[in-house]
C-alpha positions as CSV (number, residue, x, y, z in Angstrom):
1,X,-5.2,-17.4,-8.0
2,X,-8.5,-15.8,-7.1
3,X,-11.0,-15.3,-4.1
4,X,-13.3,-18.7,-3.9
5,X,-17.0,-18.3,-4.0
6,X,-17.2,-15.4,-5.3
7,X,-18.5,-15.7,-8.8
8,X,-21.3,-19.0,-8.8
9,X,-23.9,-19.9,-11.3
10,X,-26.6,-18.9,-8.7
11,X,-25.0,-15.7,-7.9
12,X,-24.8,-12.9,-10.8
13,X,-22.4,-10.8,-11.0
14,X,-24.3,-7.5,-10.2
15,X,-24.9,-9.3,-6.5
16,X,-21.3,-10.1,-6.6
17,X,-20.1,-6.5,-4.8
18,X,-20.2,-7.4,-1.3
19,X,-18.9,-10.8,-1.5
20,X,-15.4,-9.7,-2.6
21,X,-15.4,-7.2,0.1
22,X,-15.6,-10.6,2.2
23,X,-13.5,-12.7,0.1
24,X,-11.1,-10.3,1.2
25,X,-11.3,-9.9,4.8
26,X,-11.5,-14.2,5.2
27,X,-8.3,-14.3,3.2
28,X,-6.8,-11.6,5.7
29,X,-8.1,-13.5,8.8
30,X,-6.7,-16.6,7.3
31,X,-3.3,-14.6,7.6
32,X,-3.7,-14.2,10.8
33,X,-4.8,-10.3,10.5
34,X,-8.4,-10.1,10.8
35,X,-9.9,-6.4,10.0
36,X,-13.3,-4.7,10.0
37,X,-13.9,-3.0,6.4
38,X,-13.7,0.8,8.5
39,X,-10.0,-0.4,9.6
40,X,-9.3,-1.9,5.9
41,X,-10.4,1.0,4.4
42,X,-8.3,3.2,6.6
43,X,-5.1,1.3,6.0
44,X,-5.4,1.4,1.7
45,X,-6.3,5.0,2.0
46,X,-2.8,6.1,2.5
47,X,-1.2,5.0,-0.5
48,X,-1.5,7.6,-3.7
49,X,-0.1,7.4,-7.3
50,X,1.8,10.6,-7.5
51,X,3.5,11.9,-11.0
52,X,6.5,14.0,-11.0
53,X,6.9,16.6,-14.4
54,X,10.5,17.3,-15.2
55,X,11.9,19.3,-17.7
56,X,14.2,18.2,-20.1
57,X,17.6,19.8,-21.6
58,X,15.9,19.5,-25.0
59,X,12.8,21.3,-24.4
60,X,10.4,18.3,-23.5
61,X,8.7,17.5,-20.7
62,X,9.0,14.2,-19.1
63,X,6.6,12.8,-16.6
64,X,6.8,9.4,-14.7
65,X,4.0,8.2,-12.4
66,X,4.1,5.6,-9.6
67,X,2.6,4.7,-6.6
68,X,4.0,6.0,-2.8
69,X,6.0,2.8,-0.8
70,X,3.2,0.3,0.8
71,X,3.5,1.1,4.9
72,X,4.1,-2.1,7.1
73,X,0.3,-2.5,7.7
74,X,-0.4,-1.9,4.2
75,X,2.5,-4.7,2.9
76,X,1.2,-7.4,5.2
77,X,-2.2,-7.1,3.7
78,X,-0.6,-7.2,-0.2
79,X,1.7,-10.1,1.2
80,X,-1.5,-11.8,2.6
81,X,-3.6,-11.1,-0.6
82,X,-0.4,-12.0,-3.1
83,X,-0.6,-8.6,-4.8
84,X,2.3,-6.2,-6.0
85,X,2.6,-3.7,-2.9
86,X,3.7,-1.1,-5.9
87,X,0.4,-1.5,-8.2
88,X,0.6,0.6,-11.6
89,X,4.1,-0.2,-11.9
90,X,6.2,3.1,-13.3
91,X,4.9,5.0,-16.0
92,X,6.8,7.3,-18.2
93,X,5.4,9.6,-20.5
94,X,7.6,12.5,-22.5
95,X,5.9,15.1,-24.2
């Protein structure tokens, strides 16, 4: 599954940048939920990837890293776009 029309033989890729940018919001107005790029941005801005360090009972030090639950405006444009609303998955690291 990708964005169409993005990647041509009479388009490189280094001219490529902007054209995802509008893959994107065609696909989203397809949805039903068209956006400007300053409303887009605002809306992904808000989720992080936070990492919580815990200590262990045997002297290590564990630390697991995943990203902050998608908000409703956020989810419909994962759900629209077919992407994990959780991306990274959950990491864990012990040290």
């Amino acid at each position: 599954m990708g964005l169409p029309g993005c990647l041509t033989p009479a388009r490189p890729i280094f001219q490529t940048s902007g054209c995802s940018i509008q893959a994107i919001r065609r696909k989203l107005e397809a949805a039903g939920d068209p956006l400007s790029w300053t409303r887009l941005r605002e809306i992904l801005s808000v989720q992080q990837r936070i990492t919580a360090t815990f200590q262990q009972r045997d002297g290590r030090t564990l630390h697991v890293r995943k990203a902050t639950v998608a908000e409703p405006a956020l989810r419909r444009i994962y759900d629209a776009l077919e992407l994990n609303a959780a991306p990274g998955g959950i990491q864990k690291l012990t040290v």
